[in-house]
N, CA, C and O of each residue as an XYZ file, in Angstrom:
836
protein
N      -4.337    -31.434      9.024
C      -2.981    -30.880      8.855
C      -2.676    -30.647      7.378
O      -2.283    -29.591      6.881
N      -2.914    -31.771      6.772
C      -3.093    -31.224      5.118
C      -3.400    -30.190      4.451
O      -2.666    -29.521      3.725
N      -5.095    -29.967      4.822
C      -5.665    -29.163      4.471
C      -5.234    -27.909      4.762
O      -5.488    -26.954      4.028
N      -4.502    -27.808      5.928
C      -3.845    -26.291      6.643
C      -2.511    -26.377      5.596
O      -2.230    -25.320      5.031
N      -1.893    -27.245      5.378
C      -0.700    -27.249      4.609
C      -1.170    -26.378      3.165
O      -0.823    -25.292      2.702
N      -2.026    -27.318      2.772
C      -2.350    -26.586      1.268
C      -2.928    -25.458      1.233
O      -2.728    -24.794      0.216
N      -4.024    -24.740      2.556
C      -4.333    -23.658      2.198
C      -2.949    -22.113      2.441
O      -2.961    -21.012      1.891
N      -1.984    -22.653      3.404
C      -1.241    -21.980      3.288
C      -0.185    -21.616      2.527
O       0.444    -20.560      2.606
N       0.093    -23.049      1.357
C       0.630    -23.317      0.131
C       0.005    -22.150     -0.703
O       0.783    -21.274     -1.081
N      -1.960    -21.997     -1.186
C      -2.186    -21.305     -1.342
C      -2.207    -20.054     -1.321
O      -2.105    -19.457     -2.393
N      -2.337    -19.375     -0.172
C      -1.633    -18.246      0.536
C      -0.794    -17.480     -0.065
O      -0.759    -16.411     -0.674
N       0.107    -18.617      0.393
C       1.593    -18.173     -0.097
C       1.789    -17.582     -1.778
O       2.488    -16.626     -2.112
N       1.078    -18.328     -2.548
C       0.949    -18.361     -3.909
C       0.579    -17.495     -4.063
O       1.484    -16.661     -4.058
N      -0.628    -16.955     -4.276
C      -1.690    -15.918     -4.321
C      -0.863    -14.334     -3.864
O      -0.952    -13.355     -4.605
N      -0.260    -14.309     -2.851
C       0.528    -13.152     -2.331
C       2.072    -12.987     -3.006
O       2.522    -11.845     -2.917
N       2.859    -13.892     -3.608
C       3.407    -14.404     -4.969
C       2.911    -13.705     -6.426
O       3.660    -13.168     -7.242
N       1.752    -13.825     -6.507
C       1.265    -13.584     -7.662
C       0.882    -11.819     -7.501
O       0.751    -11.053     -8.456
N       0.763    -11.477     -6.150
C       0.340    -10.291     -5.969
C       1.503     -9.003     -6.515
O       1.508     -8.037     -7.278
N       2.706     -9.926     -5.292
C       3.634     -9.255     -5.582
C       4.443     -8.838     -7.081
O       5.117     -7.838     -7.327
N       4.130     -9.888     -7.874
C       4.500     -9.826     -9.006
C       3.696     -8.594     -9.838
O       4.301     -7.654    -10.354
N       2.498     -8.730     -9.873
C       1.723     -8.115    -10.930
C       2.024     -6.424    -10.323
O       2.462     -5.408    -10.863
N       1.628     -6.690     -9.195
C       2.130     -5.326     -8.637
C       3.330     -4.508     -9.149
O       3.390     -3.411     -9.705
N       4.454     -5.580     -8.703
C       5.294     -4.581     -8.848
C       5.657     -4.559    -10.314
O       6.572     -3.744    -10.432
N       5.361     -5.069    -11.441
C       5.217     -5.189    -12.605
C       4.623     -3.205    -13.003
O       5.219     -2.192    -13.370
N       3.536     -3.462    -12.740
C       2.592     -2.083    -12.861
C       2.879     -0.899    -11.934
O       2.429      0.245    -11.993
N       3.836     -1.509    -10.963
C       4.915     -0.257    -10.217
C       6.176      0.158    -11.344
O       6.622      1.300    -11.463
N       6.516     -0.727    -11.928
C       7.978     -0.452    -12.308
C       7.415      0.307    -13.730
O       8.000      1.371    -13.933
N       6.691      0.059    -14.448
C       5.812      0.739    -15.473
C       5.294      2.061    -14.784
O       5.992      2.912    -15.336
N       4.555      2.657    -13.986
C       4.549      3.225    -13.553
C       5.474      4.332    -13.126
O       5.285      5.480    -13.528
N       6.372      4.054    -12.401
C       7.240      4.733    -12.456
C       8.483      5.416    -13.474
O       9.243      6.381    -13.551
N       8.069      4.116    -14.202
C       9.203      4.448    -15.919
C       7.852      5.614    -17.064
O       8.052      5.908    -18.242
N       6.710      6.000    -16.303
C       6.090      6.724    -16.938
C       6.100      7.941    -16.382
O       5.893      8.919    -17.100
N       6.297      8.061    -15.256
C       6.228      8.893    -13.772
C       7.682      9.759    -14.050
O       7.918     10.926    -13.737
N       8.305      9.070    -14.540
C      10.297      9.463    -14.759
C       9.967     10.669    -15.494
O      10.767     11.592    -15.339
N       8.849     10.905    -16.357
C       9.910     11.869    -17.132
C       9.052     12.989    -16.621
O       9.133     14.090    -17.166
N       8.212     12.785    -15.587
C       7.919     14.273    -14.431
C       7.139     15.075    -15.176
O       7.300     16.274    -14.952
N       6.056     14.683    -16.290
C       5.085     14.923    -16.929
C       3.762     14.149    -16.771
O       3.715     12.961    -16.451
N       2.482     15.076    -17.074
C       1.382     14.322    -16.623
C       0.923     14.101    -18.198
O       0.626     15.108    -18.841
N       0.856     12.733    -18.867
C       0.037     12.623    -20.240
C      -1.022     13.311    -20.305
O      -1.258     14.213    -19.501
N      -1.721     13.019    -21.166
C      -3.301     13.734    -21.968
C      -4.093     12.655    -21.519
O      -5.237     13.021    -21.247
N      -3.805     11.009    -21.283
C      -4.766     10.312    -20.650
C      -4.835     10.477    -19.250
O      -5.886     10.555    -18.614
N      -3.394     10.543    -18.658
C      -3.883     10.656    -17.455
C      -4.647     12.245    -16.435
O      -5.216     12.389    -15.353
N      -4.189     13.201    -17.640
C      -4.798     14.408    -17.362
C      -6.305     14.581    -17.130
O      -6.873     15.020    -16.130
N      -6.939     14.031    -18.555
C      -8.368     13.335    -19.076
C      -9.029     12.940    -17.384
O      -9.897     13.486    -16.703
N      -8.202     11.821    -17.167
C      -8.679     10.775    -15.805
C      -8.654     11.755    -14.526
O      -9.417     11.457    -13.607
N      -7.896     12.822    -14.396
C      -7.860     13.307    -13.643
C      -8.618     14.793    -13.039
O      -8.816     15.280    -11.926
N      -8.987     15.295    -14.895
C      -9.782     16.411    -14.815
C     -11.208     16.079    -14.147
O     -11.959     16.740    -13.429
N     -11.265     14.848    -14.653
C     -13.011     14.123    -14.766
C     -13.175     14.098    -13.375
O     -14.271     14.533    -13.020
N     -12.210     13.615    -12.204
C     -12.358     13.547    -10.776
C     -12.420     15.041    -10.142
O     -13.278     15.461     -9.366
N     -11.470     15.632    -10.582
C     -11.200     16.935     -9.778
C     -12.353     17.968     -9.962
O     -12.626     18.804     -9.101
N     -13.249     17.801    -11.588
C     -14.248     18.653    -11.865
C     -15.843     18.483    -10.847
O     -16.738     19.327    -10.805
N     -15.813     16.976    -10.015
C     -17.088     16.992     -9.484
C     -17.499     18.180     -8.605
O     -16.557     18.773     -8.080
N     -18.588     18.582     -8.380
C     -19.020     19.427     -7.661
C     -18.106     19.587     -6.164
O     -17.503     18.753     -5.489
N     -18.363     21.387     -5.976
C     -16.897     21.631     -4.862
C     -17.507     21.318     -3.868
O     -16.745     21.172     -2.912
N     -19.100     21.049     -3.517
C     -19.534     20.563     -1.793
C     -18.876     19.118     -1.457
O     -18.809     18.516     -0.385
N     -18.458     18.809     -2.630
C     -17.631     17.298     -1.707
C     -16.053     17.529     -1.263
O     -15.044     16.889     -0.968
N     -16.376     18.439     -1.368
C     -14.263     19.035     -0.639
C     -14.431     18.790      0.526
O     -13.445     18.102      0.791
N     -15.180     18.908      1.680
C     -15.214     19.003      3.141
C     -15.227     17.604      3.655
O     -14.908     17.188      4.769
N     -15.911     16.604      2.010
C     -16.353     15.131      2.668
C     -14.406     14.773      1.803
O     -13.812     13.920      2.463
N     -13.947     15.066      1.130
C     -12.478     14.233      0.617
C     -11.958     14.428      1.426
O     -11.055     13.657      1.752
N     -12.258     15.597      2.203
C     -10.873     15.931      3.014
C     -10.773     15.344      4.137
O      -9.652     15.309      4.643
N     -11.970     14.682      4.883
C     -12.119     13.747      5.704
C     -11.676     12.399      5.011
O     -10.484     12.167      5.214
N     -12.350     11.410      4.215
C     -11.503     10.445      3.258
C     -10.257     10.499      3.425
O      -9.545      9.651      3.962
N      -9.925     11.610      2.917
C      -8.319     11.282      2.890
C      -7.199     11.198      4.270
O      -6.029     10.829      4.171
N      -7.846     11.616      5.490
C      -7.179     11.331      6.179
C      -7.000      9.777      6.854
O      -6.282      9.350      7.759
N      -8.051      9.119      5.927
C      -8.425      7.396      6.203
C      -6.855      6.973      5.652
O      -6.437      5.819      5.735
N      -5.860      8.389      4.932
C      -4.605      7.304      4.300
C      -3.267      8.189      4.997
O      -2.087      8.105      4.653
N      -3.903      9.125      6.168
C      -2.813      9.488      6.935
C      -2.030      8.823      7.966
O      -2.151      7.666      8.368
N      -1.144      9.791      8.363
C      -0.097      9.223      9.649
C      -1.391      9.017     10.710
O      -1.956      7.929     10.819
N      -1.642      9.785     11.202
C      -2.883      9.870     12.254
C      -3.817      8.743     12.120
O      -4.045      8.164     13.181
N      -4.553      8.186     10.834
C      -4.960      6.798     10.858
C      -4.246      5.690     11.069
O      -4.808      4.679     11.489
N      -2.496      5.726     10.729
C      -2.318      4.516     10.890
C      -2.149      4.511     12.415
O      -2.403      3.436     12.959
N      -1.732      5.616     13.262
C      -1.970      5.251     14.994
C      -3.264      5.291     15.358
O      -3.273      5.047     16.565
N      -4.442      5.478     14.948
C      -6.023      5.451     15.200
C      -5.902      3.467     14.811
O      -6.283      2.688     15.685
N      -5.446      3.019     13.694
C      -5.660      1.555     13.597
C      -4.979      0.733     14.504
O      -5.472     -0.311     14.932
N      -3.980      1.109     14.789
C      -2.614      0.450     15.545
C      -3.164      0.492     17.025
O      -3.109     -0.462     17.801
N      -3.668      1.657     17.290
C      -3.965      1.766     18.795
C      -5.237      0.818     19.557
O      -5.418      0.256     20.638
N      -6.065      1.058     18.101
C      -7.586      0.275     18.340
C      -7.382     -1.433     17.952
O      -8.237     -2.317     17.902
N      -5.927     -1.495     17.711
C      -6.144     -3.237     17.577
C      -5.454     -3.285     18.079
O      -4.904     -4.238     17.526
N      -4.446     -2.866     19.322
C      -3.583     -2.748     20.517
C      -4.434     -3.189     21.860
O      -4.148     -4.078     22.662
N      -5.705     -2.188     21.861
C      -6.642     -2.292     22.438
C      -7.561     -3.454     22.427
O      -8.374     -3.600     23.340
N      -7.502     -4.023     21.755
C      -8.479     -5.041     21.200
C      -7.312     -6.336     21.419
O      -7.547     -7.510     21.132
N      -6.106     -5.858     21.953
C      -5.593     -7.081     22.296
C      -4.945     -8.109     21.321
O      -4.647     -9.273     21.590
N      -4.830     -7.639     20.471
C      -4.368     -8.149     18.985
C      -2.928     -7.586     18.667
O      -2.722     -7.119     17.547
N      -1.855     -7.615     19.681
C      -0.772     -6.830     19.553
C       0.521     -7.434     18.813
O       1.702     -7.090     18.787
N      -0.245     -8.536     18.194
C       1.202     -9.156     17.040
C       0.620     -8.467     15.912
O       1.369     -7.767     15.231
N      -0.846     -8.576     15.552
C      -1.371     -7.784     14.363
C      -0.891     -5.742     14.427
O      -0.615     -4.910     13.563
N      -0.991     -5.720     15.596
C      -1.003     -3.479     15.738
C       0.725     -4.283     15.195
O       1.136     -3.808     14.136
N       1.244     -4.902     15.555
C       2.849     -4.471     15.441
C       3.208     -4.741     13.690
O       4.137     -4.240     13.057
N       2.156     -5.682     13.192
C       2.511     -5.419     12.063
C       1.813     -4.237     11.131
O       2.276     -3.643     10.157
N       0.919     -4.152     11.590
C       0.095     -2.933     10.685
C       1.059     -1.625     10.869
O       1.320     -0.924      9.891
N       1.586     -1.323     12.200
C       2.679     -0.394     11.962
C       4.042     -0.841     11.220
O       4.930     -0.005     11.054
N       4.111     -1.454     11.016
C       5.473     -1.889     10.144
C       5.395     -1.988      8.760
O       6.346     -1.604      8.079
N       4.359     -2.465      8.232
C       3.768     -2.175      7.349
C       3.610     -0.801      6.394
O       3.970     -0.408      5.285
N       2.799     -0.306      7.606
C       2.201      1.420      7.245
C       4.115      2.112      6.673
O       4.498      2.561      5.592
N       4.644      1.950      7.615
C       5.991      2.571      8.006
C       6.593      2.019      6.996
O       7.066      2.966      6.367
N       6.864      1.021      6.450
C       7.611      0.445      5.286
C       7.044      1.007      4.044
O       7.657      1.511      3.103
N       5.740      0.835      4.200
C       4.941      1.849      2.975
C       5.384      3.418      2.880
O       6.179      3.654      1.970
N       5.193      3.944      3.265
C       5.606      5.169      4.048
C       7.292      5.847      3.395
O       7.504      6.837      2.694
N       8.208      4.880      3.954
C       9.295      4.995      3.763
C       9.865      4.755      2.129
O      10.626      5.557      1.585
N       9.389      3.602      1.520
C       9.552      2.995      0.124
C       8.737      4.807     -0.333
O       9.593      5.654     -0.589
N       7.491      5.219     -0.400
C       7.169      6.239     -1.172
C       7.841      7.185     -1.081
O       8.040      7.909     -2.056
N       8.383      7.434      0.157
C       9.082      8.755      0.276
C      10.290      8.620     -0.419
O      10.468      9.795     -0.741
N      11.105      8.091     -0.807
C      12.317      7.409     -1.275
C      12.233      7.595     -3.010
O      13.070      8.084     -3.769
N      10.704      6.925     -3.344
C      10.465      7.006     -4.815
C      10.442      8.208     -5.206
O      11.165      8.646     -6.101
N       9.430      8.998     -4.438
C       9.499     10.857     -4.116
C      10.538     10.908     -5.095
O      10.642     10.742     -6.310
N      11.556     11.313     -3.743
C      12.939     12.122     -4.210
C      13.666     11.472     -5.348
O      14.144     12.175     -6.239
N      13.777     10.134     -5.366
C      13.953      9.437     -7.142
C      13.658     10.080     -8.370
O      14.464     10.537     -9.181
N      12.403     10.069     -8.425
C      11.301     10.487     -9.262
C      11.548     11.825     -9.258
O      12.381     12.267    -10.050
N      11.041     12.466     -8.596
C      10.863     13.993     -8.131
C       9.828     14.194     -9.400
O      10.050     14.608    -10.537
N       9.075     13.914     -9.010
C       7.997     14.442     -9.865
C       7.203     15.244     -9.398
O       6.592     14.810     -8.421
N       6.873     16.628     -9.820
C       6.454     17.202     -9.432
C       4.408     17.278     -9.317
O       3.803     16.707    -10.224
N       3.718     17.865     -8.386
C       2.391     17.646     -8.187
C       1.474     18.084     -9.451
O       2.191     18.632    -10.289
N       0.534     18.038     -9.732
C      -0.639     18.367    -10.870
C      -0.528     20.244    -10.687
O       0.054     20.912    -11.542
N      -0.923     20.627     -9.940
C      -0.765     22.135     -9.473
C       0.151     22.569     -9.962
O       0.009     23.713    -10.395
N       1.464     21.936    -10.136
C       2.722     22.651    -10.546
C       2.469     22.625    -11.647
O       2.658     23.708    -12.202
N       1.783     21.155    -12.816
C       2.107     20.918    -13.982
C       0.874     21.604    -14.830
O       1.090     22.103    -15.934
N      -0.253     21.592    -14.315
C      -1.398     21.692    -15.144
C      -2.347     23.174    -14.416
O      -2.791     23.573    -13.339
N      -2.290     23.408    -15.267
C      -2.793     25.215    -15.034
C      -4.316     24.966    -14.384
O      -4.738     25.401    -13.313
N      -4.857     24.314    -15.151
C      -6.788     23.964    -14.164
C      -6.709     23.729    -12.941
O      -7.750     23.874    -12.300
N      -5.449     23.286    -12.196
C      -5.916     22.336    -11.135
C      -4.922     23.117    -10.004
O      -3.731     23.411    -10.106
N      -6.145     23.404     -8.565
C      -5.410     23.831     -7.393
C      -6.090     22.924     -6.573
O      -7.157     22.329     -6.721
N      -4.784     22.948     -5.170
C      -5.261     22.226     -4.435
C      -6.552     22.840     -3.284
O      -6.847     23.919     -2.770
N      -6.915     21.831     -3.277
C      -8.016     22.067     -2.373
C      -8.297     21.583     -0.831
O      -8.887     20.546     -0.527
N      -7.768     22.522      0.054
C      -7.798     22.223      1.166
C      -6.661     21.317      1.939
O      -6.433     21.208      3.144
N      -6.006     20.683      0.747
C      -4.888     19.864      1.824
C      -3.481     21.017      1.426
O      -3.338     22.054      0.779
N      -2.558     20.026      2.314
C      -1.024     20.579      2.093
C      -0.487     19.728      1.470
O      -0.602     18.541      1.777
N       0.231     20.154      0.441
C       0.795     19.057     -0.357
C       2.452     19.857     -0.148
O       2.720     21.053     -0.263
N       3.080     19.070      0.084
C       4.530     19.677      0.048
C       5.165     18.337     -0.695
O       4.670     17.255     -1.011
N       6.583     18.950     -0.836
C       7.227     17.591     -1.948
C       6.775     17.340     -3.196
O       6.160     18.121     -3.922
N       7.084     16.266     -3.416
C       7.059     15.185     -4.984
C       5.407     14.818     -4.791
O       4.868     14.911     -3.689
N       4.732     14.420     -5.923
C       3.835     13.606     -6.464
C       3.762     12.257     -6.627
O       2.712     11.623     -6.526
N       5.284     11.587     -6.981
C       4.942     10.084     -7.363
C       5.561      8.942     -6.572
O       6.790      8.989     -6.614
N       5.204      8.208     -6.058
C       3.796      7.941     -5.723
C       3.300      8.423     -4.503
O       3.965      9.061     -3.687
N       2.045      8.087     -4.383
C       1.359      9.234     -3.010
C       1.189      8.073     -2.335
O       0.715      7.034     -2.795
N       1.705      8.323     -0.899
C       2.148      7.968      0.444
C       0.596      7.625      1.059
O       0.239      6.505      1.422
N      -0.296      8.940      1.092
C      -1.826      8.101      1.773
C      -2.037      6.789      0.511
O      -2.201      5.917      1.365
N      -2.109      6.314     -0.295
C      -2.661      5.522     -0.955
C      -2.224      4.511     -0.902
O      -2.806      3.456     -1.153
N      -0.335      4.759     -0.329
C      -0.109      3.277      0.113
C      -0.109      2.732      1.515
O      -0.278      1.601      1.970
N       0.166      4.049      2.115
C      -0.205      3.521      3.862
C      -1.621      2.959      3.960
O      -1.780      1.961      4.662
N      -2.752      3.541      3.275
C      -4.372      3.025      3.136
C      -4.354      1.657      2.535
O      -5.311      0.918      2.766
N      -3.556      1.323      1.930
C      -3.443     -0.192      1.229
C      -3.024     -1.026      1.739
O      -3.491     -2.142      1.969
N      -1.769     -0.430      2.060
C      -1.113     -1.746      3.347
C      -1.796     -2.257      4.268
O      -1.906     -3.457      4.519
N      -2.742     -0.527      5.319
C      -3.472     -1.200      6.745
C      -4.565     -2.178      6.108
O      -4.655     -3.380      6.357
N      -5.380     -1.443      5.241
C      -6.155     -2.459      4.617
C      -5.854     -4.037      3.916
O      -6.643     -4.963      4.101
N      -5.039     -4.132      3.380
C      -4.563     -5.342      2.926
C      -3.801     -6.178      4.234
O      -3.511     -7.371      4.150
N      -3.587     -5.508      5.203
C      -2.759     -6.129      6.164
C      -4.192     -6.517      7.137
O      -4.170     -7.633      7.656
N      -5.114     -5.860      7.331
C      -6.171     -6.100      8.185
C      -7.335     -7.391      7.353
O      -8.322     -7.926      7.857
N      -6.895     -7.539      6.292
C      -7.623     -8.239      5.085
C      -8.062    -10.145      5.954
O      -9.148    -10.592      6.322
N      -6.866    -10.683      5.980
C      -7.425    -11.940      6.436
C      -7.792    -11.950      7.997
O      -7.631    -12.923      8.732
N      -8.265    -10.818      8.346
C      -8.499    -11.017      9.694
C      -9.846    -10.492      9.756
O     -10.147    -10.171     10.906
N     -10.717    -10.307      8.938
C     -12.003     -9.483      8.227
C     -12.515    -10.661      7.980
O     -11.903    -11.513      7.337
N     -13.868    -10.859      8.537
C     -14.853    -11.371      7.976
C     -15.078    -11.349      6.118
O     -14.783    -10.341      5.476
N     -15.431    -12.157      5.691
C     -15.483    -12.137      4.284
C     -16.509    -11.168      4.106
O     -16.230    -10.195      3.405
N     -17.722    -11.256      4.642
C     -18.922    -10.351      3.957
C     -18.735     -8.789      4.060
O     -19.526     -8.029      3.502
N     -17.041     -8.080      5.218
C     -17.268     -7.150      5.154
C     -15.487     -6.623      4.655
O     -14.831     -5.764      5.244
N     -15.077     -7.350      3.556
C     -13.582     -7.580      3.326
C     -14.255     -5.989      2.348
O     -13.748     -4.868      2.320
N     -15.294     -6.394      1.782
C     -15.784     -4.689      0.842
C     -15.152     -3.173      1.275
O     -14.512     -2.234      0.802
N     -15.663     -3.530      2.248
C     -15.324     -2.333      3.361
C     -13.801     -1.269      2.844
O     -13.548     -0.148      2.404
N     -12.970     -2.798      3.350
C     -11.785     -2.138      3.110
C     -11.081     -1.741      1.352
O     -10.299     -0.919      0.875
N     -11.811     -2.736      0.922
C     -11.844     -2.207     -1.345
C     -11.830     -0.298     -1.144
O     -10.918      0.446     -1.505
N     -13.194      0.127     -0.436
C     -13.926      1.180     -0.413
C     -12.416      1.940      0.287
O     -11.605      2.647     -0.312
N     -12.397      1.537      1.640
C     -11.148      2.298      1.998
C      -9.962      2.769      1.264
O      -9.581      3.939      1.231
N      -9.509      1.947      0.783
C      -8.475      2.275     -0.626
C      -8.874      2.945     -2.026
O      -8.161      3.574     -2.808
N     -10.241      2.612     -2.100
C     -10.420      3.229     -3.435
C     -11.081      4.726     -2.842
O     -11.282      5.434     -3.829
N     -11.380      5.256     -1.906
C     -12.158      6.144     -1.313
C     -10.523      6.920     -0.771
O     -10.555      8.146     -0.673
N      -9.421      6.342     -0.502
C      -8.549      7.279     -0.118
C      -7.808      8.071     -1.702
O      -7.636      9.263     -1.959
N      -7.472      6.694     -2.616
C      -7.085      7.237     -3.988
C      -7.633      8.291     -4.953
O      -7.001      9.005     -5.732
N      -9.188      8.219     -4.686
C     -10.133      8.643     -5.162
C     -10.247     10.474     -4.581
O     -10.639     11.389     -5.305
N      -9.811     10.623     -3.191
C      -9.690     11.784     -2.540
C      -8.469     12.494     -2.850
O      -8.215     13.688     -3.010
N      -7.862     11.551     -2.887
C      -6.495     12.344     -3.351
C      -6.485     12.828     -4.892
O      -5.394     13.391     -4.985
N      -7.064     12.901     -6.041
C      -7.167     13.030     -7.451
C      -8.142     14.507     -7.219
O      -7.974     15.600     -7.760
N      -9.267     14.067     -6.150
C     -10.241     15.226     -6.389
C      -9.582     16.489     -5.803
O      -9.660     17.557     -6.410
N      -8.803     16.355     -4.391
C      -8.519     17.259     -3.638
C      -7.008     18.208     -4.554
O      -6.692     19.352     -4.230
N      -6.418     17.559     -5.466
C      -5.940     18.091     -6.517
C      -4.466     17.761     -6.130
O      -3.640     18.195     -6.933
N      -4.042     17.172     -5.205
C      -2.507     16.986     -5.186
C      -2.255     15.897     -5.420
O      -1.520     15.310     -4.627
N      -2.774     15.173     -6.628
C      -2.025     13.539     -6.887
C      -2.724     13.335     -8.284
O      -3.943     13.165     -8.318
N      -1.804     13.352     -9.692
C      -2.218     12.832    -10.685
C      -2.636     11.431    -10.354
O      -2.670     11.112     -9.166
N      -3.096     10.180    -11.682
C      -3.886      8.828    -11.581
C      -2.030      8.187    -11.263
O      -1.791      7.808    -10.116
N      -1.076      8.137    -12.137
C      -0.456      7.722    -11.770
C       0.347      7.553    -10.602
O       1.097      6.635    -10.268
N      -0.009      8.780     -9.974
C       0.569      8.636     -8.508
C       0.070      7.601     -7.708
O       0.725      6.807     -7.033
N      -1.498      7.696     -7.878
C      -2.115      6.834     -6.763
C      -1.824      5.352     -7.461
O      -1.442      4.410     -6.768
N      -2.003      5.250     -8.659
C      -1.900      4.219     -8.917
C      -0.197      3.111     -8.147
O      -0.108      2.018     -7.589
N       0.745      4.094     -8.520
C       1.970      3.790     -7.702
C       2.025      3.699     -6.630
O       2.890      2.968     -6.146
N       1.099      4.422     -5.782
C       0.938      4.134     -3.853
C      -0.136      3.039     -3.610
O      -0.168      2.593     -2.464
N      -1.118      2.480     -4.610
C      -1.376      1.100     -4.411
C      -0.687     -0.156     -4.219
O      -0.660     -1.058     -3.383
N       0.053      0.243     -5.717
C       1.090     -1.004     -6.038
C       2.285     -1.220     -4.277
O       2.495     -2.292     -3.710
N       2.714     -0.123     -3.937
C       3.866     -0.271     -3.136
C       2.640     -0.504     -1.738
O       3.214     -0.858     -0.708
N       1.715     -0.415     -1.650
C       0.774     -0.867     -0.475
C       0.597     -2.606     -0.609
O       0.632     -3.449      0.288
N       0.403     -2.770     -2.049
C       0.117     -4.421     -2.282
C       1.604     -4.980     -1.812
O       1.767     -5.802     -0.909
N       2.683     -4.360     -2.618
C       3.863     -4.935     -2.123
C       4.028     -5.381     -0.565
O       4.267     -6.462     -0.026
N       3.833     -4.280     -0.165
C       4.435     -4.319      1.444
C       3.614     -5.411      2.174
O       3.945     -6.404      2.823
N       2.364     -4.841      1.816
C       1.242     -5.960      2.887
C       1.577     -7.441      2.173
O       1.337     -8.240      3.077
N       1.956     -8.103      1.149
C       1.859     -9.369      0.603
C       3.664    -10.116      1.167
O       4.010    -11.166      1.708
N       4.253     -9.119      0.758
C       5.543     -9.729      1.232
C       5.746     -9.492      2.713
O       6.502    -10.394      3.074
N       5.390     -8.583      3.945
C       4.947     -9.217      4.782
C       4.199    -10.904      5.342
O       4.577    -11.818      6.075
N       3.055    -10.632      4.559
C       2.256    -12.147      4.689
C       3.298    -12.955      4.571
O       3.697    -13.382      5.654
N       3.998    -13.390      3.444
C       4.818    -14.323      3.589
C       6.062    -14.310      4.581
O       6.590    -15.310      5.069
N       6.361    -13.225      4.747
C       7.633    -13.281      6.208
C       6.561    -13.805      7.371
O       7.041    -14.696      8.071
N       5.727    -13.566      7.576
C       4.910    -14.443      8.595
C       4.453    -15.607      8.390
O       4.408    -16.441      9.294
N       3.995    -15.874      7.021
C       3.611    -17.589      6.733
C       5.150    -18.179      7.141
O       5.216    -19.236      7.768
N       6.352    -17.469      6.766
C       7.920    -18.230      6.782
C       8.320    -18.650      8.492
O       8.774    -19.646      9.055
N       7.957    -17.551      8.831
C       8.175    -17.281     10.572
C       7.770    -18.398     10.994
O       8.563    -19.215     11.464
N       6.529    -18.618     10.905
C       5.407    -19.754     11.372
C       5.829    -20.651     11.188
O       6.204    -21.468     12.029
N       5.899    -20.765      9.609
C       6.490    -22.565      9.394
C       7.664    -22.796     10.104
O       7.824    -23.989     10.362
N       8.683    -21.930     10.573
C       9.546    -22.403     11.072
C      10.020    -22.733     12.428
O      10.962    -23.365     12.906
N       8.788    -21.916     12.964
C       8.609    -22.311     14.405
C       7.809    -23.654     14.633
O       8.016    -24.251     15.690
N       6.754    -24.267     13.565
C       6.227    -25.740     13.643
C       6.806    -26.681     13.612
O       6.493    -27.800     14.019
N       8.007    -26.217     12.969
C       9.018    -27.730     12.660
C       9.587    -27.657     14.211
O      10.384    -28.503     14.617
């Protein structure tokens, strides 16, 4: 009983510490994002992705739907199925809280996409409508992933790193999301999935007593 005490003490901490740093490098983020300009570093970071060879457009554009609406009911449904229906109910709540917080920053922000700002760069193959900051697949891809995280075997927790960095990574090449965008739809993915965790570590403890 101890040992369950302290590792969930831990837990708790660790998703604490998440939330912090996160939203630390969200609120920076976005106070860079405000003035609806793309810097010379983050341009730099962004040319370097978007310039790789164009035969990988057909493979991003698959990637990136790993951070769409359509994945988060492909995850929700297949761990519905699998009988795991306190987990599908949070991975949609999650996704959806993610989801909602970006769209919100959107219209805040209103920052407009790379295409609008920077003459090199068109999009490629997706639809980008709206704002740029922060991008919505990168945090719905973070949340399911970070929300599916302690329920993952350790040797294949990689997997899901790849998922998030493979959705952020699609979105820079396919041309509708400067670095700071994605970087901002991480942060609000860490948010959501960590302060979740703890409304469920809270839930729990209070149903033991």
């Amino acid at each position: 009983y101890i040992d369950m005490k302290n590792a969930n003490a831990k837990t708790r901490s660790k998703a604490w510490w998440a939330i912090g740093v996160a939203g630390l490098v969200l609120a920076a983020s976005t106070a860079l994002a405000a003035n609806r300009q793309i810097s010379v570093m983050e341009g730099e970071v962004l040319d370097l992705a978007y310039s790789l060879p164009g035969p990988f457009t057909e493979l991003m554009y698959v990637v990136t739907q790993a951070g769409s609406i359509g994945a988060v009911l492909a995850v929700v449904a297949a761990t519905f199925v699998l009988k795991r229906r306190r987990l599908a109910a949070l991975l949609l709540a999650n996704a959806l809280f993610a989801y909602v917080i970006t769209a919100l920053l959107k219209e805040i922000i209103a920052r407009p996409r790379p295409a609008e700002l920077l003459p090199g760069i068109v999009v490629r193959m997706e639809l980008s409508l709206g704002f740029g900051f922060p991008s919505s697949h990168t945090a719905m891809a973070t949340a399911l992933a970070l929300t599916l995280m302690p329920y993952t075997a350790k040797k294949y927790q990689w997997l899901l790193w790849i998922w998030i960095a493979g959705v952020a990574f699609s979105r820079l090449y396919l041309g509708v999301h400067a670095p700071l965008d994605v970087i901002g739809g991480f942060c609000v993915g860490v948010i959501v999935a960590n302060a979740s965790r703890l409304l469920v570590s809270h839930l729990s403890g209070s149903k033991s007593h």
